[in-house]
SESE-772431 format. One record per residue: residue in one letter; x, y, z of N, C-alpha, C in turn. Coordinates in steps of 0.02 Angstrom, whole numbers, plus 32768, in hexadecimal, padded with zeros to 4 digits. Last residue first. Layout:
BEGIN
SITE  type  neast  nnorth   nup  caeast  canorth  caup  ceast  cnorth   cup
SITE     A      X       Y     Z       X        Y     Z      X       Y     Z
...
END
This chain:
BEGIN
SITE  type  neast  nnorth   nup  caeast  canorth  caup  ceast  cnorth   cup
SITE     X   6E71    7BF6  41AA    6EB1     7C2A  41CC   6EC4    7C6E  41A3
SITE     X   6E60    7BAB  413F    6E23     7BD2  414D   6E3B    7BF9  417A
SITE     X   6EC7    7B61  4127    6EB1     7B7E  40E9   6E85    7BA5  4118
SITE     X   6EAA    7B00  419C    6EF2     7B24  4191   6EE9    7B5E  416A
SITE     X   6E43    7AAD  418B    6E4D     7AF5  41A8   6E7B    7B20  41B9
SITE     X   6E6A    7A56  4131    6E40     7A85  4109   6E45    7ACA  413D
SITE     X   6EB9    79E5  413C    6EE2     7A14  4139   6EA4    7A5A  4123
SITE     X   6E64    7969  4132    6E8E     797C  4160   6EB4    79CF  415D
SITE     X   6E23    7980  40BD    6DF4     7986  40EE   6E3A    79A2  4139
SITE     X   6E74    7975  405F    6E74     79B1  405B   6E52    79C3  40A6
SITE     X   6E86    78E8  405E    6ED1     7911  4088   6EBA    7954  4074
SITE     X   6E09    78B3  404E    6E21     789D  4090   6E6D    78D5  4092
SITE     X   6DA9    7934  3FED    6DD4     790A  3FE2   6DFB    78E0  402A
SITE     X   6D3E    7989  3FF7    6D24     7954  4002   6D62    790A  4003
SITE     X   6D65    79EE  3F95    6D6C     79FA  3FE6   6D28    79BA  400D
SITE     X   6DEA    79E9  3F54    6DA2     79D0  3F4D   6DAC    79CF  3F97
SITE     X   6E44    7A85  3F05    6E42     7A47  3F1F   6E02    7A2C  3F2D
SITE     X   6ED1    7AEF  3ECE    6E7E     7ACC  3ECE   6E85    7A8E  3EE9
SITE     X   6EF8    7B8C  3F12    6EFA     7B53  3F11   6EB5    7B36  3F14
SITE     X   6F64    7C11  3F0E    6F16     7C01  3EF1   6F1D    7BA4  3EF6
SITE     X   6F8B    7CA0  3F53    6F84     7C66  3F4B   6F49    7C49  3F3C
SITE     X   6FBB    7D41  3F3F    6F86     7D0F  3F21   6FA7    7CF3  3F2F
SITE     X   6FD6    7E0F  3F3F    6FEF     7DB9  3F40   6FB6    7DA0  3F41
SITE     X   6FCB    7E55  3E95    6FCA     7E50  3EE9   6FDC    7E00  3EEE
SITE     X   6FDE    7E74  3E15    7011     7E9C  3E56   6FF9    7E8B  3E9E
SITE     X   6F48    7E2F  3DFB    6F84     7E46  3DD1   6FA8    7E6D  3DF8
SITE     X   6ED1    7DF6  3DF9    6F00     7DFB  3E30   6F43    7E18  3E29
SITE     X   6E98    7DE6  3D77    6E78     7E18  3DC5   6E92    7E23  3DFC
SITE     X   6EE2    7D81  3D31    6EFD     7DC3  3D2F   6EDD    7DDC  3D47
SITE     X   6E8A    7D1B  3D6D    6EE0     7D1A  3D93   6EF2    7D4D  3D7A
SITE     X   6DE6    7D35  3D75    6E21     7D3D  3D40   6E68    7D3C  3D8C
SITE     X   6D3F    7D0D  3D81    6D83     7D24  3DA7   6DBC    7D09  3D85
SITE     X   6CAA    7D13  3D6A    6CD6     7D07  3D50   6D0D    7D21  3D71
SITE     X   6C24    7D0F  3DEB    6C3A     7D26  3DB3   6C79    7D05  3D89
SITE     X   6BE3    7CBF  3E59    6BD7     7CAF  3E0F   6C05    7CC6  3DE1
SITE     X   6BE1    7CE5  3EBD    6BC0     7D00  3EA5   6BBC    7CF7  3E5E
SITE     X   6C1F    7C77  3F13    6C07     7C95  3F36   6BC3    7CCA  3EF0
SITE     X   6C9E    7C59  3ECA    6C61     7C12  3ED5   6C25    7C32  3EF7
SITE     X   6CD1    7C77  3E31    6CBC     7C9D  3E56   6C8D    7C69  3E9B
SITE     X   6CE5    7C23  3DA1    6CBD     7C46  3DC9   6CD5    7C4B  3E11
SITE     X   6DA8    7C53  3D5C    6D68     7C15  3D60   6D26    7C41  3D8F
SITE     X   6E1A    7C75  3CD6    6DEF     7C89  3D03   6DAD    7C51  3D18
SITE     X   6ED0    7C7B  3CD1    6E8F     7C5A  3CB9   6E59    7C81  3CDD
SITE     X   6F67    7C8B  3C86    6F38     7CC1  3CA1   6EFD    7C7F  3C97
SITE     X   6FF2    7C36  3CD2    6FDA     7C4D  3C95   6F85    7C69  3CB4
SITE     X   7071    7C76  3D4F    703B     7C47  3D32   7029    7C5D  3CF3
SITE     X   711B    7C7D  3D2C    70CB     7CB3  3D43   70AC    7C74  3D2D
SITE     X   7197    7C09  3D9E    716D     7C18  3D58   7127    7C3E  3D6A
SITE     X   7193    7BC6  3E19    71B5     7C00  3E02   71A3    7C1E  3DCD
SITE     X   7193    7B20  3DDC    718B     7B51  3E0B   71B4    7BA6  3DEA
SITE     X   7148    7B0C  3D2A    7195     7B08  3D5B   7180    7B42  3D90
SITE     X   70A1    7AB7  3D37    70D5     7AEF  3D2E   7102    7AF8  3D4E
SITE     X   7070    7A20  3D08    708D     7A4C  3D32   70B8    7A84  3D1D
SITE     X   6FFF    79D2  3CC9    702C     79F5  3CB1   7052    7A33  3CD6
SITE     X   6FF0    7931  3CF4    6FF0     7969  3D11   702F    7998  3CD2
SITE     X   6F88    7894  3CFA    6FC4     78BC  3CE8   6FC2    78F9  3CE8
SITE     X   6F4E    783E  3DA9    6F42     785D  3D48   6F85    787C  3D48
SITE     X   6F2C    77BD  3DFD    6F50     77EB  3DDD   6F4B    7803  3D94
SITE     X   6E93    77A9  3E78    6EAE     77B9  3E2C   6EF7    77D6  3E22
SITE     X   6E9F    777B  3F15    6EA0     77B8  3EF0   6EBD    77A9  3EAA
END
């Protein structure tokens, strides 16, 4: 696995607002569409060996 450099945000810290597609319909989806509710958002390659292990945890 590659290491790259990471601009991590201090835990605890609001995220900053982005928006990416939608994988189902395409559209655009904003982190401010979620605004007062809860969210977890996590990216990952779902082709990766430690995402494969842990993928049906996420689907619970």
């Amino acid at each position: 696995m590659a290491r790259t450099p990471s601009t991590m945000q201090e835990l605890g810290s609001p995220a900053p607002d982005f928006s990416l597609p939608e994988p189902l319909t395409g559209q655009q989806v904003s982190l401010a569409d979620f605004e007062g509710e809860p969210l977890l958002v996590v990216f990952m390659c779902n082709h990766c060996p430690y995402v494969l292990h842990i993928i049906d945890e996420f689907a619970a």
